[in-house]
N, C-alpha and C positions, 0 to 999 in steps of 0.2 A: 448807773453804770457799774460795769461787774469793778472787782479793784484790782490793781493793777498785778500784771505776772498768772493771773488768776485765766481759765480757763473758761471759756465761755460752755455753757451747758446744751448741749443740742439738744431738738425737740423734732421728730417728727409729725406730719398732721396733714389732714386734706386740707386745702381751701373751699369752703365752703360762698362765701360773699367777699366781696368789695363794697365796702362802704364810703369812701371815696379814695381819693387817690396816695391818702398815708393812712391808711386803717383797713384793715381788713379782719376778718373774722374766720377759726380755724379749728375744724374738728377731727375728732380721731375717728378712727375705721368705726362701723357700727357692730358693736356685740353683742345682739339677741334684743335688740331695740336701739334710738337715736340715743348717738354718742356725746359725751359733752364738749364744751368747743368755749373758744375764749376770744375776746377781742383784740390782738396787737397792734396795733399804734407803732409806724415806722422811727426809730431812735435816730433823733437829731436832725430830724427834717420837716416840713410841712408841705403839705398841697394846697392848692387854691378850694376853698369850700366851695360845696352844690349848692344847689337852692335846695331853702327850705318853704315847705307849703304851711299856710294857716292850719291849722288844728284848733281841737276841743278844747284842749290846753295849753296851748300855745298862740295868739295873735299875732304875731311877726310872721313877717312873712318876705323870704329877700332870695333875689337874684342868684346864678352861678359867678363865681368872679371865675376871670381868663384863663381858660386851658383849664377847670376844673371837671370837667368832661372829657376831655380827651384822657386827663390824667389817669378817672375811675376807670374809662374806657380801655387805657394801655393795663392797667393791672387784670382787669377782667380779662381779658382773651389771654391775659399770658397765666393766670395762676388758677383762675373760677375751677374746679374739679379736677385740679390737678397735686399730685405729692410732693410736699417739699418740706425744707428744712428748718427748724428755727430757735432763735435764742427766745428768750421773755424775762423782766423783771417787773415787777410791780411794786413801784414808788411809794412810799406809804402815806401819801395825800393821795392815791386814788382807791378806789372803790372796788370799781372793775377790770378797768383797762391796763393792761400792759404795755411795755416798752422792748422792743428788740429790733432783730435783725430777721431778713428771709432770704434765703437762696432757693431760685428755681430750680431743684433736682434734690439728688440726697450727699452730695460733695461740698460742702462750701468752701472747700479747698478750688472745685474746680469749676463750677454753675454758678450761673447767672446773680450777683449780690442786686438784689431787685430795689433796693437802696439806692445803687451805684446809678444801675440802668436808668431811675426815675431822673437823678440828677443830670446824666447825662445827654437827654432828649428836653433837658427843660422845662421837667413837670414838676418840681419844686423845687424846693429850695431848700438853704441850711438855717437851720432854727437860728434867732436869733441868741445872738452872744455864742455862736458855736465856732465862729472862727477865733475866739481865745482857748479852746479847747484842744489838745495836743491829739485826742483818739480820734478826733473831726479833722483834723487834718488832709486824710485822703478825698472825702468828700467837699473839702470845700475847692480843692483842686480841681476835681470834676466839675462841680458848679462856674467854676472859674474858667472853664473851656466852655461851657457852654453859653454863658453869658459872652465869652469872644466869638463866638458864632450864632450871637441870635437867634438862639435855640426856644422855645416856646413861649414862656412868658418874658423874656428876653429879650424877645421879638417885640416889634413896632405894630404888630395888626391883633391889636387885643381884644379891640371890641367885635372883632370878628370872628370870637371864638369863643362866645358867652348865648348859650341858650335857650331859645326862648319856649319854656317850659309851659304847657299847657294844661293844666291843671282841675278844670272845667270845661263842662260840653253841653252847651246850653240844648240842644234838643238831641238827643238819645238818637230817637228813633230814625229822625232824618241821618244822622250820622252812620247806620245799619245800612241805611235803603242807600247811602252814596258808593257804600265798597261793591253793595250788589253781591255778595258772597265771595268776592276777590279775594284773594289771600294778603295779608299784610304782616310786615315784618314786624319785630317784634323783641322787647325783650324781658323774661321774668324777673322782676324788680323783689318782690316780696310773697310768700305764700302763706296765706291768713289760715286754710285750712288743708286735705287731698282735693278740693275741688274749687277753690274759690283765691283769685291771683292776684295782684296786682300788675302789671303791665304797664311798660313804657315802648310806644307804639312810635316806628319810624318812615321817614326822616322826619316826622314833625314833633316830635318831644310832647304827643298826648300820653297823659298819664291815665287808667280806667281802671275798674277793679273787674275781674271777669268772673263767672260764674259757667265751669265746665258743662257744656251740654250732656244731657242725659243723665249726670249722674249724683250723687248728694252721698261724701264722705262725712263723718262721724264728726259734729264740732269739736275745737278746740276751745276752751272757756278763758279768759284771760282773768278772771274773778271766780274762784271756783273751781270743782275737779271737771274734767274734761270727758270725752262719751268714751267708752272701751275702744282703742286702737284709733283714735282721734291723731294722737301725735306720731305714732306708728304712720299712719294716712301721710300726714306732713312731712315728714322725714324722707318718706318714697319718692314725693314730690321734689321736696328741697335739693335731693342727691340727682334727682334726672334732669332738673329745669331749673331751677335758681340758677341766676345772671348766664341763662343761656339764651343763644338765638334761637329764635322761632317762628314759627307763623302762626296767624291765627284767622279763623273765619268767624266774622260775628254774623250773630244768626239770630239776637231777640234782645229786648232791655227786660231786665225784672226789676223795679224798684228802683230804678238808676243805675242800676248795674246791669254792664251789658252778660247776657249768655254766649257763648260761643265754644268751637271748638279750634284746639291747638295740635299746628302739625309740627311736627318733629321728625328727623329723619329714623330712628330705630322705633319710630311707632307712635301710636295713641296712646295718650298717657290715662284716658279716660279708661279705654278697654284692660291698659295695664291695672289699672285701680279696681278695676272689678274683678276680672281673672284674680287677682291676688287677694280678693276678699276682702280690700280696705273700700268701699264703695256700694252702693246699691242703685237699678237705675230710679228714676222718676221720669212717671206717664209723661206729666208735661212738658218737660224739657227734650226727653225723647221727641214731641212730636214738632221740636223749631229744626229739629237738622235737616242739613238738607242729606246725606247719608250720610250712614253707617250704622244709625238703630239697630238692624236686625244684628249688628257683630258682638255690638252692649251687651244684646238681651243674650246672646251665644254666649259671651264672654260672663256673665251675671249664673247661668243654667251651671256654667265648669265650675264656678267658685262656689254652689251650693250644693252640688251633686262632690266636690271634696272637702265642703266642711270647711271651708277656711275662713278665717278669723271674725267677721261680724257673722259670719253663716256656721259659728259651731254649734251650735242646737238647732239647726234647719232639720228637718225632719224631711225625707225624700224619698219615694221608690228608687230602685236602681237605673241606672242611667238609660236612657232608647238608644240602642243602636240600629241602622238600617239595615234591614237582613240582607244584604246585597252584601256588607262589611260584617256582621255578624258572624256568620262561618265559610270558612274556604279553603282551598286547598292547592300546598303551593310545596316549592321542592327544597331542600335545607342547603345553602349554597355556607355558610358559616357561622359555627358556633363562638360565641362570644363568652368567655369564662365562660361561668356555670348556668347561668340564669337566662343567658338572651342567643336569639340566632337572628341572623339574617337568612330569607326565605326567597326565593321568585315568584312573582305569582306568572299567572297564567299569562297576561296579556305582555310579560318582558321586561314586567319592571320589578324593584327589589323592594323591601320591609325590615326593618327592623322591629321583631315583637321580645316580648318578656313572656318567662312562666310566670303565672299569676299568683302570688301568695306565696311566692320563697323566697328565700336569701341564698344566693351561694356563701361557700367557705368564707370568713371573716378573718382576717392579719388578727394574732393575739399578741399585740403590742401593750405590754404591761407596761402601767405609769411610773416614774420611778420618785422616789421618798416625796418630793414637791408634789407630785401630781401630775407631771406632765409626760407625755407622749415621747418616748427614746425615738430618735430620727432613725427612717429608716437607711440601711448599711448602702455605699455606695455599688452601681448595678443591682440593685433592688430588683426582682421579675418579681408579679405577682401570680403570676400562671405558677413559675415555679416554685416561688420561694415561700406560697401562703400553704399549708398541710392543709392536701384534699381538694385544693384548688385546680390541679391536674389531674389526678382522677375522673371530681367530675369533670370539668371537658372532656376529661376523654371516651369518658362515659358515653357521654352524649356523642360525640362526634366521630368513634366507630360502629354508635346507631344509627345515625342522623345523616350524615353530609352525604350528600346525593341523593340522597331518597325522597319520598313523598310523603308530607305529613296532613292529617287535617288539623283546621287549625277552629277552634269557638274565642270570640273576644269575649271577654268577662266584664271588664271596665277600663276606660282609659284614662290613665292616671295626669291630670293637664303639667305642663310645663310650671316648674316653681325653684325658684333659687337659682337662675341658674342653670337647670339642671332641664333637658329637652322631654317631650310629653314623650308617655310610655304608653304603648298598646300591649295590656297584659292578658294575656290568654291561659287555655288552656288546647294542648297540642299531642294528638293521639296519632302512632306510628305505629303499624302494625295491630292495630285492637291494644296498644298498652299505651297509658294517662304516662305521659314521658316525664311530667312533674315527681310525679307520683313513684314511678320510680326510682328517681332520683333521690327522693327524699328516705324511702325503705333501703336504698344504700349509705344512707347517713350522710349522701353527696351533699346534702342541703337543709336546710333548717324552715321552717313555715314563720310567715310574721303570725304576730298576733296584733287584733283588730280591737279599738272600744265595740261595746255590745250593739252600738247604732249606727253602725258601720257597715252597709253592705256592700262595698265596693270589695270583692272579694271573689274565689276562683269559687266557679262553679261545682268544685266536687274538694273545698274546703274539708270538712270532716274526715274524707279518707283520706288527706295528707295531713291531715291528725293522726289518723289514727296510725301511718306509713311511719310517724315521727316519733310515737311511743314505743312502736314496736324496734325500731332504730337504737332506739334511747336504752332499752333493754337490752339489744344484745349488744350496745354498748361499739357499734360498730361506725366508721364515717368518725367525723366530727365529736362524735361522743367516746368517743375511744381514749381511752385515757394510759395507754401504751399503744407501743408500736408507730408511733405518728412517722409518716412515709417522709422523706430527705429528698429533695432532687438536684444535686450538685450540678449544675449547669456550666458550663464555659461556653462564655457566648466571645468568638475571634471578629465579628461584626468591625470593621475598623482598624482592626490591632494587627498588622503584616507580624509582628511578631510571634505574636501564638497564634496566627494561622501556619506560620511554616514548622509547627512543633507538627500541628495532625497532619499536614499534607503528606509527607511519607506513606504512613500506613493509611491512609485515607486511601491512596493512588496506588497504594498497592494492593488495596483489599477487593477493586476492579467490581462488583457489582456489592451498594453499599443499601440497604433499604433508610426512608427518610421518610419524615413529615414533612409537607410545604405548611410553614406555619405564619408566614407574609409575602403578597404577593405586587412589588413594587412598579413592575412594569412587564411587559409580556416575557422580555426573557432576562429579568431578573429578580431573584426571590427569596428568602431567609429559611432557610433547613434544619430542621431539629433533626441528630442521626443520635436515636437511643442508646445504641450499641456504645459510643462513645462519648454519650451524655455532654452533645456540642453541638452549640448554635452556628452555622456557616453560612454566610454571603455567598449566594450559588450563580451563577451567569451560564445560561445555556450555551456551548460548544456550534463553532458553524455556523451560524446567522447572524444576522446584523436586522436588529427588532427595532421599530419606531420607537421615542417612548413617550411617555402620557405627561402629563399635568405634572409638574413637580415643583418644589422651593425654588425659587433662583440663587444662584451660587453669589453667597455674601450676603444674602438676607433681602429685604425688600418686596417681598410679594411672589407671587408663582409663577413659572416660566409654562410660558404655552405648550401645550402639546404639539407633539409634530403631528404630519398627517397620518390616520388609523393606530395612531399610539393609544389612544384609549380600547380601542376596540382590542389591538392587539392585549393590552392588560384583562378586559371583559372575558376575551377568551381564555386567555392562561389562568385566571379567578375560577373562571365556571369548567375549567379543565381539573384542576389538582389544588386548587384554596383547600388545605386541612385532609388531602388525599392522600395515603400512602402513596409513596414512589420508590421507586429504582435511580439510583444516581450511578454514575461513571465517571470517578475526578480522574482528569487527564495534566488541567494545567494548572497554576496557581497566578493570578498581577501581582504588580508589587503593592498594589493596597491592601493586599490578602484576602482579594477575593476568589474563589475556587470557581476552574473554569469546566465544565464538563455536559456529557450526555442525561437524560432524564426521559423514565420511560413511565407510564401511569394507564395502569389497563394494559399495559403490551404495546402499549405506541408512542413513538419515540413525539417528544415534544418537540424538536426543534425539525422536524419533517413535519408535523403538521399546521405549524405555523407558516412554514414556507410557501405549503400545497393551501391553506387561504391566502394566500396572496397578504398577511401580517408580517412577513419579513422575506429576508433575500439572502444568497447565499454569500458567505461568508469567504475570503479567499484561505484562510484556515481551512475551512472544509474541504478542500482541491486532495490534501494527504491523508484523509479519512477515511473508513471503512464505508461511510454512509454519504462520500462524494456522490454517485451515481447517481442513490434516491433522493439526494437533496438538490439535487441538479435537473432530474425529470420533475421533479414536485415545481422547482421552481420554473420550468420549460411550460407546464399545464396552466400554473397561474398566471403566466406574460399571457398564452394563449386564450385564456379565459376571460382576461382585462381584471383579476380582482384584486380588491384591498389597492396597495399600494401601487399594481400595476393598472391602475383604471384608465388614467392618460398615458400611458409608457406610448412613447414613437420609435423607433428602431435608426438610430445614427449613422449618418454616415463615416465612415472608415476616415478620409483622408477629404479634406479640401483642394480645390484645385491647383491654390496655390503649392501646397506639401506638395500635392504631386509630383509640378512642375520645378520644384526647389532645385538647385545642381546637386549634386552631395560631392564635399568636401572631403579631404583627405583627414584619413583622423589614423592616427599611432594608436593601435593596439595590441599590448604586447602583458597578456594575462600574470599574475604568482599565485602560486597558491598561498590561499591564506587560512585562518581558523579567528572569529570573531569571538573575544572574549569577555566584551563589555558592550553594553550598548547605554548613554548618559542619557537624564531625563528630555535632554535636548533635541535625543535624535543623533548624535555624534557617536561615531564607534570608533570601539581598539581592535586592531586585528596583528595576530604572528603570522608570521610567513613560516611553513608548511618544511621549508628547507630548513629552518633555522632548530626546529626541533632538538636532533640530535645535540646541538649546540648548548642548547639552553637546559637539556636534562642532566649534561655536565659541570655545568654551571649550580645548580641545583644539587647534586649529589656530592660534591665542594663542598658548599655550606654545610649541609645535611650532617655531612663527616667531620666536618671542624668541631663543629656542636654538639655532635655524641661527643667525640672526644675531650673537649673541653666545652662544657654548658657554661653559658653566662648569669652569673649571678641576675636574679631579676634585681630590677632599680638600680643596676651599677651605669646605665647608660645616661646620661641628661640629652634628649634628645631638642634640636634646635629646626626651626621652617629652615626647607632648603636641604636639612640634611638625607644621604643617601644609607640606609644604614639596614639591617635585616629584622624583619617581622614575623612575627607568630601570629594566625588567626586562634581568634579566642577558644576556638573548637577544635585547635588543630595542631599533633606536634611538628608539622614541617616549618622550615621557614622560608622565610621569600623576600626579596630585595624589595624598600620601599623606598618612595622618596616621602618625608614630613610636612605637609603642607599645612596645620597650623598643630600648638596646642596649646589646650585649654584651662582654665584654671584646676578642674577637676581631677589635673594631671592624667587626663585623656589624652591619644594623641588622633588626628586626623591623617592617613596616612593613603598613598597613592601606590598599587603595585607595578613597577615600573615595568615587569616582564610582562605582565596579564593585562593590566588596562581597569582593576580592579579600586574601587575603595574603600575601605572600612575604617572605625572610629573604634579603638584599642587602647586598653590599659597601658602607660608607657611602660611599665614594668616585662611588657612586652616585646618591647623594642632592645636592638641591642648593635653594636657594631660590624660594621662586615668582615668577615677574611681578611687577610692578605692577597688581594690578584684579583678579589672579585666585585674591587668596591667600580673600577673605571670601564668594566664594560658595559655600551651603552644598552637604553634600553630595548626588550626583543620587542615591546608591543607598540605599536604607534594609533594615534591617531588620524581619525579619520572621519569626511561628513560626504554624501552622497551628491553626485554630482548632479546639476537640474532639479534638484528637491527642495520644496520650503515645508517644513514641518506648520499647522495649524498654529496660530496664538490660545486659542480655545483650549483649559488646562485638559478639559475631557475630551476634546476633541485631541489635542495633541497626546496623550495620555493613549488612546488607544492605536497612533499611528504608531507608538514609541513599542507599545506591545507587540503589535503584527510585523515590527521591524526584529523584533527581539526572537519572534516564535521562528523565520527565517531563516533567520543569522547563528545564532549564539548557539558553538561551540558546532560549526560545521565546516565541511572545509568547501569553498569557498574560492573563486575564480576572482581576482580586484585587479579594476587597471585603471592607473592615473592618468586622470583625463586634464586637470591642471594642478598647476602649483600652487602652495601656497599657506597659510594656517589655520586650519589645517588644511590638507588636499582634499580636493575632492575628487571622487573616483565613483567607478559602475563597479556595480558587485551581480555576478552570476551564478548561477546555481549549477551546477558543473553536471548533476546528474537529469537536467530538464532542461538544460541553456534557457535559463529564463531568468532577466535582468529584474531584479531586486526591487530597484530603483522604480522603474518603469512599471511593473507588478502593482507596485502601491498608487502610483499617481491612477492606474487605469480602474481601481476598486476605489478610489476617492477618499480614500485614507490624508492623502498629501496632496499639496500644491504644484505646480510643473514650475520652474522657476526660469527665466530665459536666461541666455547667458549670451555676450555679443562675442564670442568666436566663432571666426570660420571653420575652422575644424571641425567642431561640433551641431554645423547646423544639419546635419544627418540626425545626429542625436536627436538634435531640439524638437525637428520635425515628427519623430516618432514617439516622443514621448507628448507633445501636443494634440497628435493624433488620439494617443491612451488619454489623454485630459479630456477632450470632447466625449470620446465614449463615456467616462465617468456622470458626467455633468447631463448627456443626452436619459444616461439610466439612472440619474436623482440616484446615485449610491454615495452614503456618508456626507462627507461635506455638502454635495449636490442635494442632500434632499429638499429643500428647499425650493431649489432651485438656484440661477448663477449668484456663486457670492460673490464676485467679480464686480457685477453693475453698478454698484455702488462707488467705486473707483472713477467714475466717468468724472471729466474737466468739469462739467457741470454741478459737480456737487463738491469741489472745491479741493477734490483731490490731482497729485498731480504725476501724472503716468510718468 
C-alpha cells in the first residue's frame, strides 16, 4: 500500500487479458513492435479461481469455484481492448505480479473503480484480514451491501454457477462432421502463435487448440530465438482477438488439433495476416475450407508484390493489372492537395487515384532540443499553412478540374496501417505527364525506391530528372527564400469575424471565389483571395434538400432527406474547386453569408430549382431573380422532377373552412417598425407615431453627456436598474434596463426604447438624466398570433431568419388580436397587404397554432387553409411529410 497522505501514481495501459476475475494483464500502445505489459492483481480483493487443466508440469487438476466465471466473464466484456487507468505496486515477495487499482476510462475521479464494481455484483470479496484495514474500509461497505442482497457468491445457488469445463474430445473428427460447417461461438482464450489459438467454445465450455486455415505464421519458440516477425504475427493477433467473441468454423483435425476458420465482424483475421505479410498460405489447409481460398491467395499476391515483412526479399515482376483497369479515361471532379484527384469515370461513378512516385509539399516542423515534434498552432490548415502546399493545388486544379484526363495505373499500393489502398498512376492532360510537371515546378518532390522495387511510375527517370532540374534552379520546395505566406481567416462559425468582412464583402457586389467544400447542394465554404478569407456561403432564394450529415449532439449520421444527395452530386460536379462569382446580400446570426452564385454565367440557385433539386424560397418573392426562379420552378412541378416527382396540387379550403361563419374580429392597424427579433421567435416593435417622441428623448441624453460626460466606472450598476448605455462601437447613448451582471464586471443589458440586447463593459453604463429615467418604454414586446415556432434548433433557426429578413427595421401595419404576455398580434406588410404571420405558416417555415376564440375563427380558418397548402407541397417542415401524425391518441399523445 502507497503510505499514507502519499499520492497515488497513475498508469495508463490497454487491457490486453483477464485472467481471471482479480488479475488481469495490461499493455501499452505498441511502438514499431509488441509493447510490454504487466500483470495486476486487483488490491485487497479476491475472486473465486478457474479451473485448472492437467499439464506437463503440473498434475492437479481442479474445478471453477462459484461465480468464477462469471467473475472473468464481467471483467472481459468490460475492460478486454479497452483504455484505462491504473495504480501498481509491486510487493517485494513477488516476482512479477503487481498490486493496484483500475478505473474504466482515464478519470478516476469520475469512471468506473472496477474494484468497486466487482464487489458490488458479488464477484468477490475483501481479502482476508481487510476489514482491520482503514483504506479497505469503502470496500468492505460495498461487500457488505451486497452480501445484504445476495448478490453472487452470496447467493444460495452456487453450485449452479461452476462450469463444467471440457477439456478433451475424444474423437476429433466426429466432433467436425457434428457442426457440419455451422458457425459456433466462441471465445480466444490464448494465442500460441499468428495462426494457431486456443479457444473456448460455447455454451459448452470445450476448450481446443485451432490451427488457422490456409495459412502458417512464423513460429514463436518458447526455448529459443523465434522465426523473423513471429511475435510481430502474435501481437497482430493478440490486439484483434484475445478474449474476444467470435465464431468459428471447423473445417479438419491435424494432429488433434482442429483446423478451422474464424469469423469476426471487421474481417478474416487469416487474410489480415497475409495482406500484412505476417503469414504465408499452405496448399493443404487451403484445400479444407469450405471458401475463401481464392481471397488467401489475393491477399498472399498484395503482400508479395509490396514486399512486406516475411516477403522482403521476394523477388517479383511488377504487379498484372487488367487492361480493362489499366488505362482510361475519366473527367477531374477534385483535386486533393497536391498528390491525389478524385476523377469520374465514364460509367458515373467516381475514384480516387494518386500521382505515382511523388510527395506533395511536406510541414517543416522542426524538433525542438528533446526531439520532439512542436504541436501544431491552433486552426492549423494544411492547404494553407504548409509552403507550396497551395500552389501545387493550385497548380493542378486551374489545369485539371473539369477537364478530361487519361489516366495508366502503375501499381496499386494495398491498404497498411491504417491507411486505405492507393491506385497510383500516371495521369496525361493535354499531351503533358501532369506528375511531371508538378514536379519541374518544385510543386513536389519524387520518393525514392530500394533498387528491387519496382512498384514505381512508369516514366520514373523524367521525374528525376524534372527534380534535379527543380533542384537547380532552386525553385518550389527547394527554394530557400521567398517561401509564399497565406494568411487565411477562416469566419467558419465565428458570427463575430464574419460581421467584420460582411460590410465590404456586401458592398463589393460582384466578389470572385473558389468553392473549396461542398457540404450540401446549397451550402458550401468559399475561399475569396482578394480578402484572403474562408466564408460559410448559403445560396440566396431556395430552400435545397440536404444530404447525409452528423446528427446534432453526436451519435451517428442523420439521413438524408429526399434528393438531398443528388442535390449535393450536382452542386460537387457543378463548382467543387470552380471559380465563381458570389453576390453577398445577407448575413445569419451564425455568420453564415447569405447570397447569389454564378459559375460559367449561371446562376446556381436557378438551376438547381429548374432540376427539380430545390424550390423556391419566399425570400426570393423581392429579388431580381423572383420571375426566373419562379418559371424554373413552374417547369419542374410540370415536369414531375427531383423533389417534384409525387407533388399533387392541394386543395385551397376544406369544406368545413368554407362553411365556417366568420366571426367578428377588431381590427384597428398602428404603424409600427420592428427592431428586434429573439431566438424564440418573439419581437419588439415602436410605433411609427412615437418617433418624433423618442428622438427627443434621445437628443436629452445625447446633450446631457456632451455637456457633462460620465466618468467610466463611476456607476455600480445593479439587475433591475434603468440607467443609460453606450454600445461598445458607439458614442450615442441609450436607455437600458440591467438584466444581470457578471463577475467579469460585464453587464447584460436590455434596450428598453429598441427591444435590443448586448453584453457591455459596465464602465459603460452610467446613470440617466434628470426627467428621463420614468418614461416608459417605446419598444414592446410581442409574439405572432396562430404561430408555433419549430422545436427543431435548425429548424426553428431558419423560421426566426425569414421572420427577421420580413420584419426588421420596416414599417409595419400590427394589430392586437389578444391579450396578454406577451400579446399576440398579425403583422402586415403595408406595401403588399400580405400577413407576415400567414406568409410563414403557408411556406412551412412555422406551425399554425389553434386558438379557441370566436373572433378569430376567420383567422384560424385562413391560416389553416395556408398550413394544408404547406404540408400538400412538402415545403420545409412538410418535407417529409405530416409531422403531425405522430400526435395521434394512439401513440400516447394527448391532443
Amino acid at each position: 500500500m502507497s503510505a499514507p497522505g502519499t499520492a497515488p501514481a497513475y498508469k495508463i495501459g490497454i487491457v490486453k487479458q483477464v485472467l481471471s476475475g482479480d488479475t488481469i494483464i495490461i499493455r501499452k500502445a505498441p511502438i514499431g513492435g509488441p509493447p510490454p505489459e504487466k500483470v495486476i492483481a486487483l488490491s485487497g480483493v479476491t475472486a473465486p479461481k478457474l479451473a485448472r487443466q492437467r499439464t506437463a508440469n503440473n498434475d492437479n487438476e481442479t474445478k471453477d469455484e462459484p461465480y468464477a466465471w462469471e467473475a472473468r466473464e464481467f471483467l472481459r466484456k468490460k475492460l478486454v481492448g479497452k483504455e484505462v487507468i491504473f495504480t501498481s505496486e509491486k510487493p517485494p515477495n513477488s516476482a512479477t505480479r503487481e498490486y493496484g487499482y483500475v478505473w474504466a476510462g482515464k478519470d478516476p475521479t469520475k469512471d468506473e473503480n472496477i474494484t468497486e464494481a466487482l464487489l458490488a455484483e458479488g464477484l468477490a470479496k475483501v481479502r482476508e484480514g481487510g476489514r482491520n484495514i482503514p483504506q479497505l474500509k469503502r470496500l468492505v461497505e460495498i461487500e457488505d451491501v451486497a452480501k445484504s442482497q445476495g448478490k453472487g457468491i452470496w447467493g444460495t445457488d452456487l453450485q449452479e454457477h461452476i462450469r463444467d469445463v471440457k477439456g478433451v474430445i475424444e474423437n476429433p473428427k466426429a466432433f467436425v462432421n457434428k457442426f457440419n460447417g455451422q458457425p459456433i461461438k466462441a471465445i480466444v482464450e490464448y494465442v500460441r502463435d499468428g495462426s494457431t489459438v486456443r479457444l473456448c467454445l460455447l455454451p459448452d465450455f470445450y476448450q481446443i487448440t485451432l490451427m488457422l486455415s490456409g495459412i502458417r505464421c512464423p513460429a514463436v519458440k518458447q526455448d529459443g530465438e523465434s522465426e523473423p516477425y513471429a511475435e510481430e504475427a502474435r501481437f497482430f493477433v493478440e490486439s484483434r482477438l484475445l478474449q474476444k467473441d467470435i465464431e468459428v468454423i471447423l473445417e479438419s483435425v491435424n494432429n488433434n488439433n482442429f483446423v478451422g476458420t474464424i469469423l469476426h465482424p471487421q474481417g478474416n483475421i487469416a487474410e489480415a495476416l497475409l495482406r500484412q505479410g505476417f503469414a504465408k498460405c499452405v496448399d493443404w489447409s487451403l484445400a479444407v475450407m469450405k471458401s475463401g481460398a481464392s481471397t488467401l491467395r489475393a491477399a498472399e499476391r498484395a503482400a508479395k508484390d509490396a514486399k512486406l515483412r516475411i516477403w522482403t526479399n521476394y523477388v517479383s515482376n511488377a504487379p498484372i493489372i487488367a487492361a480493362k483497369d489499366k488505362e482510361f479515361s475519366a473527367t477531374v471532379l477534385e483535386v486533393v492537395n497536391g498528390d491525389a484527384l478524385v476523377v469520374k469515370m465514364s460509367n458515373g461513378t467516381t475514384k480516387k487515384i494518386f500521382l505515382a512516385s511523388i510527395r506533395p509539399p511536406r510541414e517543416k516542423n522542426s524538433p525542438d532540443e528533446e526531439g520532439k515534434q512542436s504541436p501544431r498552432p491552433k486552426g492549423f490548415k494544411p492547404l494553407y499553412d504548409i509552403p507550396w502546399m497551395f500552389e501545387a493545388r493550385e497548380s493542378l486544379r486551374k489545369k485539371l478540374v473539369g477537364k478530361k484526363v487519361n489516366v495508366t495505373v502503375d501499381y496499386i499500393q494495398p491498404a497498411k496501417d491504417n491507411f486505405p489502398e492507393k491506385i497510383c498512376c500516371t495521369v496525361v492532360a493535354s499531351g503533358t505527364n501532369v506528375a511531371e510537371a508538378l514536379v519541374s515546378k518544385g510543386y513536389a518532390t519524387v520518393v525514392r525506391y530500394r533498387n528491387d522495387n519496382d512498384q514505381r511510375s512508369s516514366h520514373y527517370d523524367k521525374l528525376l530528372e524534372a527534380e534535379l532540374k527543380a533542384q537547380k534552379a532552386g525553385i518550389g520546395v527547394h527554394a530557400k527564400k521567398d517561401i509564399p505566406t497565406h494568411r487565411v481567416q477562416d469566419t467558419s462559425g465565428d458570427a463575430a469575424k464574419s460581421k467584420k468582412f460582411f460590410p465590404f464583402l456586401k458592398r463589393a457586389q460582384k466578389t470572385e471565389a473558389t468553392v473549396e467544400f461542398v457540404a450540401s447542394g446549397s451550402r458550401m465554404r468559399l475561399y475569396i483571395p482578394k480578402e484572403s478569407v474562408v466564408i460559410t456561403f448559403l445560396l440566396a432564394g431556395i430552400n435545397c434538400p440536404r444530404g447525409a450529415r452528423p446528427a446534432i449532439g453526436g451519435g451517428g449520421m442523420q439521413d438524408a432527406e429526399p434528393f438531398g444527395e443528388e442535390a449535393l452530386q450536382f452542386t460537387k460536379e457543378k463548382c467543387l474547386q470552380h471559380d465563381v462569382v458570389v453576390t453577398i446580400e445577407e448575413m445569419d446570426k451564425a455568420g453564415n453569408f447569405i447570397g447569389w452564385l454564378w459559375v460559367d454565367n449561371e446562376n446556381l440557385s436557378v438551376s438547381l430549382v429548374e432540376h427539380g433539386l430545390a424550390s423556391m424560397h419566399h425570400t426570393a418573392e423581392t429579388s431580381e431573380f423572383a420571375r426566373v426562379i419562379k418559371n424554373a420552378e413552374e417547369n419542374a412541378i410540370k415536369k414531375r422532377l427531383g423533389i417534384w416527382k409525387d407533388y399533387v396540387e392541394a386543395e385551397k379550403e376544406t369544406e368545413r373552412e368554407k362553411n365556417a361563419p366568420v366571426q367578428d374580429r377588431v381590427v384597428k392597424y398602428e404603424k409600427v417598425i420592428v427592431t428586434e427579433v429573439t431566438p424564440e421567435g418573439h419581437f419588439y416593435a415602436q410605433s411609427v407615431d412615437l418617433g418624433t417622441k423618442l428622438e427627443a428623448l434621445m437628443e436629452k441624453i445625447h446633450q446631457e453627456f456632451k455637456a457633462n460626460a460620465p466618468l467610466p466606472g463611476s456607476y455600480v450598476p445593479r439587475r433591475g436598474n434603468v440607467c443609460a448605455a453606450r454600445f461598445s462601437l458607439d458614442d450615442q447613448w441609450y436607455r437600458a434596463k440591467v438584466e444581470k451582471v457578471a463577475e467579469d464586471k460585464t453587464a447584460h443589458i436590455f434596450y428598453i426604447d429598441y427591444g435590443n440586447r448586448e453584453v457591455v463593459s459596465s464602465t459603460l453604463l452610467a446613470a440617466l438624466p434628470a426627467g428621463t429615467e420614468s418614461d416608459p418604454p417605446y419598444a414592446s414586446e410581442y409574439t405572432l398570433c396562430c404561430v408555433k415556432f419549430p422545436a427543431d434548433p435548425d429548424d426553428r433557426l431558419e423560421a426566426v431568419r425569414a421572420l427577421s429578413m420580413d420584419t426588421l427595421n420596416k414599417k409595419l401595419l400590427l394589430n392586437v388580436e389578444t391579450r396578454g404576455s406577451p400579446p399576440a398580434v398579425t403583422l402586415v406588410d403595408s406595401t403588399t397587404n400580405l400577413d407576415l404571420g400567414k406568409n410563414l405558416i403557408k411556406e412551412g417555415l412555422v406551425l399554425m397554432e389553434s386558438v379557441r376564440d370566436h373572433r378569430l375563427a376567420g383567422l384560424v380558418s385562413e391560416y389553416r387553409a395556408a398550413q394544408e397548402h404547406a404540408k400538400s407541397s412538402r415545403l420545409n417542415l412538410w418535407r417529409h411529410g405530416d409531422i403531425t401524425e405522430d400526435d395521434a391518441v394512439e401513440f400516447g399523445a394527448r391532443r
